[in-house]
Every structure is written in C-alpha cells, then in structure tokens.
CHARMM-style PDB file with segment names, atoms N, HN, CA, C and O in Angstrom:
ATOM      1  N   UNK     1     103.843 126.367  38.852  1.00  0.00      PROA
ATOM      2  CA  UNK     1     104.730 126.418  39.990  1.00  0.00      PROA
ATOM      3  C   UNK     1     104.523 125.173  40.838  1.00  0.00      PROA
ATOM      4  O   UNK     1     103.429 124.613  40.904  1.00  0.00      PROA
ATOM      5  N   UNK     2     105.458 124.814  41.396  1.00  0.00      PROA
ATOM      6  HN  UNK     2     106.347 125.269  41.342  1.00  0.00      PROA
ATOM      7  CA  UNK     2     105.481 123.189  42.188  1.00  0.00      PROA
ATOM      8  C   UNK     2     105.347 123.510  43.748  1.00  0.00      PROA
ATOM      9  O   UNK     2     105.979 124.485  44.155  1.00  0.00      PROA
ATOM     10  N   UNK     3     104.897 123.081  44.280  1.00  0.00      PROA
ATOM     11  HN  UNK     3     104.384 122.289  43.949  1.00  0.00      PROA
ATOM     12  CA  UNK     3     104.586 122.957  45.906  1.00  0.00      PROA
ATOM     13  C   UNK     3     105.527 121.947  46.283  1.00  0.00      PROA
ATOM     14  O   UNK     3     105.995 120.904  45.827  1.00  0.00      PROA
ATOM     15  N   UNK     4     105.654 122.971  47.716  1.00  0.00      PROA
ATOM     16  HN  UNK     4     105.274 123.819  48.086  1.00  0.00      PROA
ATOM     17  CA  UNK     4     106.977 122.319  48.346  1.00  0.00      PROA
ATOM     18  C   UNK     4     106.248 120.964  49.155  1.00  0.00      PROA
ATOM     19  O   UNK     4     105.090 121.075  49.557  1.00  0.00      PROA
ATOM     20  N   UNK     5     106.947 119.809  49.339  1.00  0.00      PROA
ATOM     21  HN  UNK     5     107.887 119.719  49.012  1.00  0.00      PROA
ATOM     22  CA  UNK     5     106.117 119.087  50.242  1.00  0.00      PROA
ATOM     23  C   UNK     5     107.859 118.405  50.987  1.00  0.00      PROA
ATOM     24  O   UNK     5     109.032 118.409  50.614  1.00  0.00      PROA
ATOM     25  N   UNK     6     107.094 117.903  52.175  1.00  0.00      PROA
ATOM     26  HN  UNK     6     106.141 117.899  52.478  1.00  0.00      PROA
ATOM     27  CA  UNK     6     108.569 117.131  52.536  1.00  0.00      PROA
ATOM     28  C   UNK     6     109.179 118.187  53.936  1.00  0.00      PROA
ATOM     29  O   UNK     6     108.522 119.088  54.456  1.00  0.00      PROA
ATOM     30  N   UNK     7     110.379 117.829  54.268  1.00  0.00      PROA
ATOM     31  HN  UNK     7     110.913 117.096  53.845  1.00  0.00      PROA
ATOM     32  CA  UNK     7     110.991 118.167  55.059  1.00  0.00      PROA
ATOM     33  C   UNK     7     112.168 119.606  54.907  1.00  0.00      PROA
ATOM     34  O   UNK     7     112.633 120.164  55.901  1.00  0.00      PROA
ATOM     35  N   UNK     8     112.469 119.988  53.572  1.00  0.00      PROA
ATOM     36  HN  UNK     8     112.091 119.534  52.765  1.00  0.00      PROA
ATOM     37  CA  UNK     8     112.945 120.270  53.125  1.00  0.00      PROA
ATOM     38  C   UNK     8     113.204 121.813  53.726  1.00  0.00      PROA
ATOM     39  O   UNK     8     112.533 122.722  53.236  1.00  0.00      PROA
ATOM     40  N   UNK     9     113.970 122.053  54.562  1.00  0.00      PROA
ATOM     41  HN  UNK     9     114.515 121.315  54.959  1.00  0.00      PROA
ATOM     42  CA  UNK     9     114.312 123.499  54.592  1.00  0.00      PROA
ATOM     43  C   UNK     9     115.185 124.891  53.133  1.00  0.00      PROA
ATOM     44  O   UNK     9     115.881 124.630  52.152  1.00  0.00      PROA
ATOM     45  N   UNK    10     114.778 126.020  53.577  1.00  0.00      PROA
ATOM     46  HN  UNK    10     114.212 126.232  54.374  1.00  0.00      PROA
ATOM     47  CA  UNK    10     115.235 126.536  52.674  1.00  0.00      PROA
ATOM     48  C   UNK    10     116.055 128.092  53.627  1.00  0.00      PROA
ATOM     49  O   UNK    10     115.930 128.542  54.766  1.00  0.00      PROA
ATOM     50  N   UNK    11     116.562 128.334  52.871  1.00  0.00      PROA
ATOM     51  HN  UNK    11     116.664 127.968  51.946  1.00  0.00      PROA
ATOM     52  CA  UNK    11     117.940 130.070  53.486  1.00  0.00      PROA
ATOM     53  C   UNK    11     119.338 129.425  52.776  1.00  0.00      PROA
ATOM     54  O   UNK    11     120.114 130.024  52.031  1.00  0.00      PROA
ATOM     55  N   UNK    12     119.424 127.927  53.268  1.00  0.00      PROA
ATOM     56  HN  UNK    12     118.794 127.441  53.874  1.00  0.00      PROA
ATOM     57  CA  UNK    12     120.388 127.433  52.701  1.00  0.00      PROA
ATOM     58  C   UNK    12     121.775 127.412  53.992  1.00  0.00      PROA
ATOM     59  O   UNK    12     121.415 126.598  54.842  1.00  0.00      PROA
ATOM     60  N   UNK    13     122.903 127.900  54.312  1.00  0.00      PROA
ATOM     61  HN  UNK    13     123.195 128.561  53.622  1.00  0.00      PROA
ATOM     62  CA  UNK    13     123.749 127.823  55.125  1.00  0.00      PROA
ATOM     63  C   UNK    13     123.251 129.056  55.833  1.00  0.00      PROA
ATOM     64  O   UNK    13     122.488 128.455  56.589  1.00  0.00      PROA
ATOM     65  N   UNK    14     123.113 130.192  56.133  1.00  0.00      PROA
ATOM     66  HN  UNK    14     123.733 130.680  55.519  1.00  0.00      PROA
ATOM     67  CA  UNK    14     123.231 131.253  57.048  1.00  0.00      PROA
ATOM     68  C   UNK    14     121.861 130.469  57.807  1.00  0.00      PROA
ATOM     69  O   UNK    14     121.842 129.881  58.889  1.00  0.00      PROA
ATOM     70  N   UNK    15     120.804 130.680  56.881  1.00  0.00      PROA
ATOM     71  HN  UNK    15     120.820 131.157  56.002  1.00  0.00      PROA
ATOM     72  CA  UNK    15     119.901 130.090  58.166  1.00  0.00      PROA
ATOM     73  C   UNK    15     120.057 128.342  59.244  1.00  0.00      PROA
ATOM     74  O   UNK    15     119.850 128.107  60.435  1.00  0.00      PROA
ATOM     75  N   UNK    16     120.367 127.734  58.443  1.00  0.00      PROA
ATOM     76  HN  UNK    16     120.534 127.925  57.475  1.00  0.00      PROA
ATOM     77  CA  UNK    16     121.292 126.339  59.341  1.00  0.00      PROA
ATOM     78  C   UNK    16     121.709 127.111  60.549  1.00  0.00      PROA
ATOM     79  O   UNK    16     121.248 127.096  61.690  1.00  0.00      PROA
ATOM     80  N   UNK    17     122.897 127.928  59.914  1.00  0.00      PROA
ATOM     81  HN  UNK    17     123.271 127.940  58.987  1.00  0.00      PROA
ATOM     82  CA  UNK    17     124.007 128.567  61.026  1.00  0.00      PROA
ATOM     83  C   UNK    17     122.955 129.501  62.413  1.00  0.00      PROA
ATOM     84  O   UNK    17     123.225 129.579  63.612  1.00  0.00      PROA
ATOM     85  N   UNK    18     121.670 130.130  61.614  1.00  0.00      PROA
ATOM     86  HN  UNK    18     121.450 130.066  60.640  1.00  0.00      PROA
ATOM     87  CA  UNK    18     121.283 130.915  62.653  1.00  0.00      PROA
ATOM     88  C   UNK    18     120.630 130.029  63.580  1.00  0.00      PROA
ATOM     89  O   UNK    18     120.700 130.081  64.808  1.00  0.00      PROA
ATOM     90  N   UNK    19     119.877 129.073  62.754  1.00  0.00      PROA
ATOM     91  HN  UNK    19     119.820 129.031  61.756  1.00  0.00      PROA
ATOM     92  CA  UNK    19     119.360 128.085  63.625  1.00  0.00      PROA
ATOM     93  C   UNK    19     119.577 127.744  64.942  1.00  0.00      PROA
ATOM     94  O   UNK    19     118.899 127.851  65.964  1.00  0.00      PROA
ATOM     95  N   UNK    20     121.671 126.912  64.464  1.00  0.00      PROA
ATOM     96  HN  UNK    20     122.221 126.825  63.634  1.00  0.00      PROA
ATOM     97  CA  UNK    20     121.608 126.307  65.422  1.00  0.00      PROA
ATOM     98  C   UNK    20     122.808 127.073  66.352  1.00  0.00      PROA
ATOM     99  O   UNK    20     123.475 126.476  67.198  1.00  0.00      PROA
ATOM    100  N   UNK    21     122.977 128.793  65.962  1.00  0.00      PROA
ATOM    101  HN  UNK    21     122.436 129.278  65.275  1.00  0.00      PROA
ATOM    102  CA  UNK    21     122.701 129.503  67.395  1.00  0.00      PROA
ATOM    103  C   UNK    21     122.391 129.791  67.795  1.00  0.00      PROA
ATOM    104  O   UNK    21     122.933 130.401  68.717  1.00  0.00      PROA
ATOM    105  N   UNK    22     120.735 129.710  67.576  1.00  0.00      PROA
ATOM    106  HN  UNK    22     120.295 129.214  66.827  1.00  0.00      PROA
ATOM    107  CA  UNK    22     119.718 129.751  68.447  1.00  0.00      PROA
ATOM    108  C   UNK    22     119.611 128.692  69.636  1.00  0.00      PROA
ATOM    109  O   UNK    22     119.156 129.074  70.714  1.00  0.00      PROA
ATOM    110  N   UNK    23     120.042 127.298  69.458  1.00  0.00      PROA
ATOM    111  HN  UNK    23     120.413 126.987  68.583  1.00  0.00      PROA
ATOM    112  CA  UNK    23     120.073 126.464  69.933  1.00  0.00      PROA
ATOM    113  C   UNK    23     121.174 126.357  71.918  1.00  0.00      PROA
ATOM    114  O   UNK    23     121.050 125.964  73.079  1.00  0.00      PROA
ATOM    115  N   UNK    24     122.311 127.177  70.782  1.00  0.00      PROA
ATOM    116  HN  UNK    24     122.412 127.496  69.839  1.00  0.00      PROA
ATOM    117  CA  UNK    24     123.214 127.331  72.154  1.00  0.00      PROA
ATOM    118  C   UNK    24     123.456 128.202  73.197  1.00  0.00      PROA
ATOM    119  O   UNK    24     124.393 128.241  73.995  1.00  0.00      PROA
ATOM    120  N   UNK    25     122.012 129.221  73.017  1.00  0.00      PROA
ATOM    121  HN  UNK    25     121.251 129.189  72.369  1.00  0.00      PROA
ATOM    122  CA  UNK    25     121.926 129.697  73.921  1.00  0.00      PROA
ATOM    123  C   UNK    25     121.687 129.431  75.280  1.00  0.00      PROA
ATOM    124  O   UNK    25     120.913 128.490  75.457  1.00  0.00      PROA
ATOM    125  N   UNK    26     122.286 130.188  76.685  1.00  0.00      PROA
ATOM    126  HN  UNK    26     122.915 130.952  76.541  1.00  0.00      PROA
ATOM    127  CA  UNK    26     122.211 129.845  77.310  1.00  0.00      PROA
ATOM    128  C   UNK    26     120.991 129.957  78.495  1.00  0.00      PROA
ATOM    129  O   UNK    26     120.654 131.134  78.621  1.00  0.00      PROA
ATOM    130  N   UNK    27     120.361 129.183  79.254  1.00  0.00      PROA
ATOM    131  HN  UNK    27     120.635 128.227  79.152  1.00  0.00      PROA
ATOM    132  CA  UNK    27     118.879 129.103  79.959  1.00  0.00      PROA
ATOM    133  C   UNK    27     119.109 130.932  81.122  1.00  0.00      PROA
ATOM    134  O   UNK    27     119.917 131.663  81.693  1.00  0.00      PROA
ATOM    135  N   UNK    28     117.844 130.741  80.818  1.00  0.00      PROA
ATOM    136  HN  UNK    28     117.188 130.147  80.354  1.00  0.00      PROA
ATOM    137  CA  UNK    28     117.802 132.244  81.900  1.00  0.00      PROA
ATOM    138  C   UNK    28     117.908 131.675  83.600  1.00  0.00      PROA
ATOM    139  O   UNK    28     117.423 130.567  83.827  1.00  0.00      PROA
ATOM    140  N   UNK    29     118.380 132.255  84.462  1.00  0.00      PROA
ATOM    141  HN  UNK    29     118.773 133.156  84.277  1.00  0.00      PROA
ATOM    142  CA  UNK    29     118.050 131.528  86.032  1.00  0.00      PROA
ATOM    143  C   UNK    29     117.842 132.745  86.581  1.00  0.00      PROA
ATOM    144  O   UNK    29     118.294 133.861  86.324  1.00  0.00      PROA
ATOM    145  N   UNK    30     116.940 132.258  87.526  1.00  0.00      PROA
ATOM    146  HN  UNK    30     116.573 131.352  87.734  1.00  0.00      PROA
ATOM    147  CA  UNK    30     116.375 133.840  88.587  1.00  0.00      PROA
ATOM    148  C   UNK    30     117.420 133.703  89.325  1.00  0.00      PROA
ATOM    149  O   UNK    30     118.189 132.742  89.308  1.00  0.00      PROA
ATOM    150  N   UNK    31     117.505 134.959  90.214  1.00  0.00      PROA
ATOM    151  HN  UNK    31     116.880 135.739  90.229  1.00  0.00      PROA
ATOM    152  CA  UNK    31     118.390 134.907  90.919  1.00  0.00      PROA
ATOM    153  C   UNK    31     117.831 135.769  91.843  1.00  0.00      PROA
ATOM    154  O   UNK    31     116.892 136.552  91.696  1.00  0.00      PROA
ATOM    155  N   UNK    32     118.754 135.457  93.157  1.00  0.00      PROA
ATOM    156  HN  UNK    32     119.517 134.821  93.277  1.00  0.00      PROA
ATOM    157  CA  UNK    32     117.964 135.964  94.820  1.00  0.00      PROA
ATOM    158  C   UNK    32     118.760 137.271  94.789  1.00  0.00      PROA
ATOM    159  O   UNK    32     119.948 137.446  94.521  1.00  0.00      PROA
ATOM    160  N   UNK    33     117.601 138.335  95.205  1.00  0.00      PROA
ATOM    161  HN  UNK    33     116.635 138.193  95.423  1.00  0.00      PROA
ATOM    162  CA  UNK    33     117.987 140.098  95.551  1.00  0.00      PROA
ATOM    163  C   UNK    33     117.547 140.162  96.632  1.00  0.00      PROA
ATOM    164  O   UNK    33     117.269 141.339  96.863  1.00  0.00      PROA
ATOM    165  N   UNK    34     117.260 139.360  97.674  1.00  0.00      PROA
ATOM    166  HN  UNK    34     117.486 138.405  97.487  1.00  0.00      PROA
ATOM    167  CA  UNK    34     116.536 139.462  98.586  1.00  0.00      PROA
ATOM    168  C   UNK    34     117.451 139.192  99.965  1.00  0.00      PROA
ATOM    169  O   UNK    34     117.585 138.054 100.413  1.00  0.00      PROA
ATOM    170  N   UNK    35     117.967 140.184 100.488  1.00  0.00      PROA
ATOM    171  HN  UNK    35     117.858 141.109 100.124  1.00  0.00      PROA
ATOM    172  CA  UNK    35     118.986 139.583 101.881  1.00  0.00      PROA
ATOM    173  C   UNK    35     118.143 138.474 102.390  1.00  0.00      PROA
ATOM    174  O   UNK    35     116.945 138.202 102.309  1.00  0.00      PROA
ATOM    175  N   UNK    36     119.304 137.863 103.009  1.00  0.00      PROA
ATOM    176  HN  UNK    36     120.277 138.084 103.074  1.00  0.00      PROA
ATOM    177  CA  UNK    36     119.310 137.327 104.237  1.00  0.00      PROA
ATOM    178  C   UNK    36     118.867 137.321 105.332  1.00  0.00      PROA
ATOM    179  O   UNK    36     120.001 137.350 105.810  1.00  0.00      PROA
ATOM    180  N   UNK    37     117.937 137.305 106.625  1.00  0.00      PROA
ATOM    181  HN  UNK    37     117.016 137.282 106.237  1.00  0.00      PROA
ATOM    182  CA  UNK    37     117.828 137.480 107.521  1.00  0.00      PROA
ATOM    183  C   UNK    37     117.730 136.746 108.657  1.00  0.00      PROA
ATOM    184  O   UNK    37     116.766 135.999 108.487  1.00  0.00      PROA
ATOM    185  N   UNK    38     118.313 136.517 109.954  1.00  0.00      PROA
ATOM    186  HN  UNK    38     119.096 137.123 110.092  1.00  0.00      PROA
ATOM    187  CA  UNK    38     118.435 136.158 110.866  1.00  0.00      PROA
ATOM    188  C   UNK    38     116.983 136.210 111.822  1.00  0.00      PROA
ATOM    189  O   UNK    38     116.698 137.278 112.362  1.00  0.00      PROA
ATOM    190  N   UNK    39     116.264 135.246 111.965  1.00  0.00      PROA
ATOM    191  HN  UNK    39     116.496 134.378 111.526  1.00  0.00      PROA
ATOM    192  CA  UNK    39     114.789 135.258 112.491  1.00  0.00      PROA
ATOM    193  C   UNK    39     114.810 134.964 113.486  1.00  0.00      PROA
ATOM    194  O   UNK    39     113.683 134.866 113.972  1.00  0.00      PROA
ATOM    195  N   UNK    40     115.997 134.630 114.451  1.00  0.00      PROA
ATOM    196  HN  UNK    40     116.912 134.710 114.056  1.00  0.00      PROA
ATOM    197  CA  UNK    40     116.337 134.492 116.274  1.00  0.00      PROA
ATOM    198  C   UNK    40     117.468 134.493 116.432  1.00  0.00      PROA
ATOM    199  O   UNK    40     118.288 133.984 115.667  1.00  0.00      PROA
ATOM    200  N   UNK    41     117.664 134.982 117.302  1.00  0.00      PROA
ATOM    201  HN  UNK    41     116.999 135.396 117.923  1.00  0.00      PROA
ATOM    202  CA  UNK    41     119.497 135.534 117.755  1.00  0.00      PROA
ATOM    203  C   UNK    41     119.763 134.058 118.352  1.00  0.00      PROA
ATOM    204  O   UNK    41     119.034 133.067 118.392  1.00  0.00      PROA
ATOM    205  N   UNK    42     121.410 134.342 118.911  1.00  0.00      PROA
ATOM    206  HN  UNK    42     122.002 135.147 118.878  1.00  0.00      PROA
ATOM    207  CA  UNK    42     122.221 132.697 119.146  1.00  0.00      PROA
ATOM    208  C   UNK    42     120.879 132.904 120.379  1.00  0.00      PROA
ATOM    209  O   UNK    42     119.930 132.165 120.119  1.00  0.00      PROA
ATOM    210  N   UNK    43     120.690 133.721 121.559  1.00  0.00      PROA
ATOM    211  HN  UNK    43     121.461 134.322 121.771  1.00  0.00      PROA
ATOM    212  CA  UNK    43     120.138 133.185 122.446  1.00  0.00      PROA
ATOM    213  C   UNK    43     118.785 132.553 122.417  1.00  0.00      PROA
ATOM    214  O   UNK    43     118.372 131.772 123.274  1.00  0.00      PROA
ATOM    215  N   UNK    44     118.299 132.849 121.636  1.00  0.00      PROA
ATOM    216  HN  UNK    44     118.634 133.484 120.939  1.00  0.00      PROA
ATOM    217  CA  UNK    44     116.964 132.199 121.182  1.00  0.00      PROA
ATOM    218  C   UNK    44     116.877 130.755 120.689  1.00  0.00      PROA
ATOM    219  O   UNK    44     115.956 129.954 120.851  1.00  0.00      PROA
ATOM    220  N   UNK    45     118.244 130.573 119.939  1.00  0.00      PROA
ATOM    221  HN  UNK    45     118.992 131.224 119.807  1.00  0.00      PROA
ATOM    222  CA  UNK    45     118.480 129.212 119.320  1.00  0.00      PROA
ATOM    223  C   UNK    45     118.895 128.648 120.582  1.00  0.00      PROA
ATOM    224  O   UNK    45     118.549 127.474 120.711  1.00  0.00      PROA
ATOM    225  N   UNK    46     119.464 129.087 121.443  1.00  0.00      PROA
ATOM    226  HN  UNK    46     119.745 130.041 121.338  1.00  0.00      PROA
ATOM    227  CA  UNK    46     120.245 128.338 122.282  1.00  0.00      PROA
ATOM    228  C   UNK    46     118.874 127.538 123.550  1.00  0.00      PROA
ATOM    229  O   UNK    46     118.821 126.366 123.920  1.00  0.00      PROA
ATOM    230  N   UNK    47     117.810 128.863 123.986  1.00  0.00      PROA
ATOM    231  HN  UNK    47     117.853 129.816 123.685  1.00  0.00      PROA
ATOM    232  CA  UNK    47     116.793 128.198 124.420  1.00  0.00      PROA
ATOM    233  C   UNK    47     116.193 127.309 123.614  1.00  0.00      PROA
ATOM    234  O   UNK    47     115.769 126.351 124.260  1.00  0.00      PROA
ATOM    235  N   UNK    48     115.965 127.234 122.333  1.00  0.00      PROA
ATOM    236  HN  UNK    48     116.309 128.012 121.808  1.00  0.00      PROA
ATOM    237  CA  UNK    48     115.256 126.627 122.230  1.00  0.00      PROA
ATOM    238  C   UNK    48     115.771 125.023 121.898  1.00  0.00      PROA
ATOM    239  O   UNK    48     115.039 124.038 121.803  1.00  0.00      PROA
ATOM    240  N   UNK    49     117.659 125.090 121.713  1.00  0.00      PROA
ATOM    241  HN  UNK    49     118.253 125.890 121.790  1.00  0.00      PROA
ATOM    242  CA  UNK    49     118.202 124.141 121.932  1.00  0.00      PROA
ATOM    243  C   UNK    49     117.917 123.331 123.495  1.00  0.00      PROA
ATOM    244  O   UNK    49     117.641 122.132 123.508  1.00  0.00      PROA
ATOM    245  N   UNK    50     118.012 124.064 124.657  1.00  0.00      PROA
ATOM    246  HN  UNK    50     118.236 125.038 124.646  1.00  0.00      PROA
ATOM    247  CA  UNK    50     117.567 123.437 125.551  1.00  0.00      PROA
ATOM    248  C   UNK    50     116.680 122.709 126.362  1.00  0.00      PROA
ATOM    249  O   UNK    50     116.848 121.881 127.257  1.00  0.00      PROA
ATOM    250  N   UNK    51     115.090 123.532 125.510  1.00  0.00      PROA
ATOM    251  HN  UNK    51     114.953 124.205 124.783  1.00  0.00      PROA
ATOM    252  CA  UNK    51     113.957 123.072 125.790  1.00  0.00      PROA
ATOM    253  C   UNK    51     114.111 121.416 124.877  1.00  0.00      PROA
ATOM    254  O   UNK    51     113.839 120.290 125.291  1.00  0.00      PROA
ATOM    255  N   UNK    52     114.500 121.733 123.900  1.00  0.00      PROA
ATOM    256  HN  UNK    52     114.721 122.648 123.563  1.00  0.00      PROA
ATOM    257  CA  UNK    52     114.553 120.304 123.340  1.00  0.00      PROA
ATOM    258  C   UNK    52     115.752 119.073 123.491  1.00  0.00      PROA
ATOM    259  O   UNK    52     115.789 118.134 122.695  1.00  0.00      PROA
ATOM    260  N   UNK    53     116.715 119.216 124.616  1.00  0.00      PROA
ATOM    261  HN  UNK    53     116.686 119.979 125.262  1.00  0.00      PROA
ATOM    262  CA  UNK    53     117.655 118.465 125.287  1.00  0.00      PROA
ATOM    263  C   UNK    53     116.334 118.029 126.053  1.00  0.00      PROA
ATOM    264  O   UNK    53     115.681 116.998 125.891  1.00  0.00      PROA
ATOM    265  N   UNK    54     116.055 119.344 127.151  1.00  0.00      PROA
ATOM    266  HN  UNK    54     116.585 120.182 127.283  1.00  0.00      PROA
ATOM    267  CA  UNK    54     114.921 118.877 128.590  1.00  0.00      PROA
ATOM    268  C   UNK    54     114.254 117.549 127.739  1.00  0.00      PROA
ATOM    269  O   UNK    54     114.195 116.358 128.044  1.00  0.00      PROA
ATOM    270  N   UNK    55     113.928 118.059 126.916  1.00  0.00      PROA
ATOM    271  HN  UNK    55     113.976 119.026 126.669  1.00  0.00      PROA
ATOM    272  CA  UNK    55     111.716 117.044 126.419  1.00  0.00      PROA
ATOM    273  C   UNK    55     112.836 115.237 126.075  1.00  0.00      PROA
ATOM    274  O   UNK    55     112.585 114.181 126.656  1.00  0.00      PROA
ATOM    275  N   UNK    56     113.652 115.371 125.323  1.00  0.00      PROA
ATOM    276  HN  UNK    56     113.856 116.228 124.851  1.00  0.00      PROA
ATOM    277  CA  UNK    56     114.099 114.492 125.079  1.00  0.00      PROA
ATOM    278  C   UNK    56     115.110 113.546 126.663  1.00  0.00      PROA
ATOM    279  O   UNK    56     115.457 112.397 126.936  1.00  0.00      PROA
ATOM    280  N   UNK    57     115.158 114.227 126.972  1.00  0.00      PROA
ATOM    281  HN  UNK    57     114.876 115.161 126.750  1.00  0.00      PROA
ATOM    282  CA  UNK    57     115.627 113.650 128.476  1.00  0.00      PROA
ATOM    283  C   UNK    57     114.568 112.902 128.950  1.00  0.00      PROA
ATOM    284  O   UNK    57     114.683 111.786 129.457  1.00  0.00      PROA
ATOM    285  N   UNK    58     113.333 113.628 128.758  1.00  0.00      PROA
ATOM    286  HN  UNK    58     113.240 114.534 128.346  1.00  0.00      PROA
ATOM    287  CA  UNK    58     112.064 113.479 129.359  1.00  0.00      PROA
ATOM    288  C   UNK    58     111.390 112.172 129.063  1.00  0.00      PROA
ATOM    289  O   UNK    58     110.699 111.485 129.815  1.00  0.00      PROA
ATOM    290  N   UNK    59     111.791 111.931 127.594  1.00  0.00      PROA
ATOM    291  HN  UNK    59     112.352 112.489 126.982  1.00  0.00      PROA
ATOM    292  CA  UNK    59     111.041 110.961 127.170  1.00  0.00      PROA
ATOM    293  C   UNK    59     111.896 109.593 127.308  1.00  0.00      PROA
ATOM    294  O   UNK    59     111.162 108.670 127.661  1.00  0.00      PROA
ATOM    295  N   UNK    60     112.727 109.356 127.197  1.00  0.00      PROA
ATOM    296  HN  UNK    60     113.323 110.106 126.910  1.00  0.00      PROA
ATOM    297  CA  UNK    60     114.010 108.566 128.151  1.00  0.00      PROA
ATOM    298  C   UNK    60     113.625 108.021 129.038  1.00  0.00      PROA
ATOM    299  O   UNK    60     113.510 106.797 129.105  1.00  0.00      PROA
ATOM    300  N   UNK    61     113.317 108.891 129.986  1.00  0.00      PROA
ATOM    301  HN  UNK    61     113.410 109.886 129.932  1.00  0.00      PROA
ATOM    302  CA  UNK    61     113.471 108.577 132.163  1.00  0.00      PROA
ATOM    303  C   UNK    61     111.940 107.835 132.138  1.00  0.00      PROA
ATOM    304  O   UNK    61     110.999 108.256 131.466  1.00  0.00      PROA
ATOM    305  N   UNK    62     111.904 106.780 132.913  1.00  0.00      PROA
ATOM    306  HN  UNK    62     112.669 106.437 133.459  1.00  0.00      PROA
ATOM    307  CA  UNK    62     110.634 106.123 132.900  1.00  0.00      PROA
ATOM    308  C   UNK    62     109.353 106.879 133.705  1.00  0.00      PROA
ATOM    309  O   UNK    62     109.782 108.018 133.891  1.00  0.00      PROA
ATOM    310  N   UNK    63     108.468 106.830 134.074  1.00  0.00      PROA
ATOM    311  HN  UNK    63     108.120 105.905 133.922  1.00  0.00      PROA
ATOM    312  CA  UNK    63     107.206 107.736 134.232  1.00  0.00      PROA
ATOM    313  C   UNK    63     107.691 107.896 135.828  1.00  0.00      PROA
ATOM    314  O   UNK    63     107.498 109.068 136.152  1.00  0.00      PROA
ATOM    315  N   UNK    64     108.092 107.344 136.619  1.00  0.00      PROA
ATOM    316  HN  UNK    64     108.248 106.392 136.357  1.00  0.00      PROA
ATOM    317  CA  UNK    64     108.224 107.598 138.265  1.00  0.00      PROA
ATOM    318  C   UNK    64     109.058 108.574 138.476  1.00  0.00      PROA
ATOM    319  O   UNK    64     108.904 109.262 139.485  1.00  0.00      PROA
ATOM    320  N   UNK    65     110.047 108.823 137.632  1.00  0.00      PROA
ATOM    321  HN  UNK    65     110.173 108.264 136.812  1.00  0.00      PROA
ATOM    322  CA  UNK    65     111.436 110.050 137.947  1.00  0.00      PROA
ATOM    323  C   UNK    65     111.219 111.076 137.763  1.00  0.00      PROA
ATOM    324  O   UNK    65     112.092 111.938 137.866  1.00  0.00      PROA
ATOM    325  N   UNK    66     109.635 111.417 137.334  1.00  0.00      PROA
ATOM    326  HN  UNK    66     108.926 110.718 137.250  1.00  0.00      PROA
ATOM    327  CA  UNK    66     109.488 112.925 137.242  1.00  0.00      PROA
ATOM    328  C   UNK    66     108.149 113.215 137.998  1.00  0.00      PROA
ATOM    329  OT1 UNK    66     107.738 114.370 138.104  1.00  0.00      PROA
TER     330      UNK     66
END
C-alpha cells in the first residue's frame, strides 16, 4: 500500500463544497440586552453645565476681578 504524501486532499467534490461552506459563514456578534439608563436628569446636566461656564469664565478674567 502507498502513503499519501503531498498536499493532496481527498472526499473529492462534496467535501471541497462542504469546505468552502464552512468558510461563508457568518461571524457571531454580541449584542447589548442591557437597557439604557439615564445617570442625571436635564437638571443635573444643566448644573453641572453651569458650574463649568462659571470655572471657565474664571479662568479668562485676570486675578484682580475676583
């Protein structure tokens, strides 16, 4: 009996074919189950929009105006 050496595949066409739809399958992606949540209401954003207008005003005005 002869030993196979080489590159040589064997099934013949069905396995080719299974091969290479194995190939085109498509990738798995996680996906988010996890709501949404809101971690400060508008008024919270809105202070904390203002504290950071104030500081930046602040750093502007030269050291005597405050």
């Amino acid at each position: 009996m002869a030993m196979r050496t080489g590159n040589r595949q064997s099934g013949g066409r069905q396995a080719r074919q299974a091969k290479l739809s194995e190939q085109l399958a498509a990738p798995v992606y996680i996906t988010r189950k996890i709501a949404y949540y809101d971690f400060l209401d508008e008024d919270a954003l809105a202070a904390i929009e203002a504290q950071a207008f104030i500081a930046q005003r602040k750093e502007a005005m030269p050291d005597a105006w405050y």
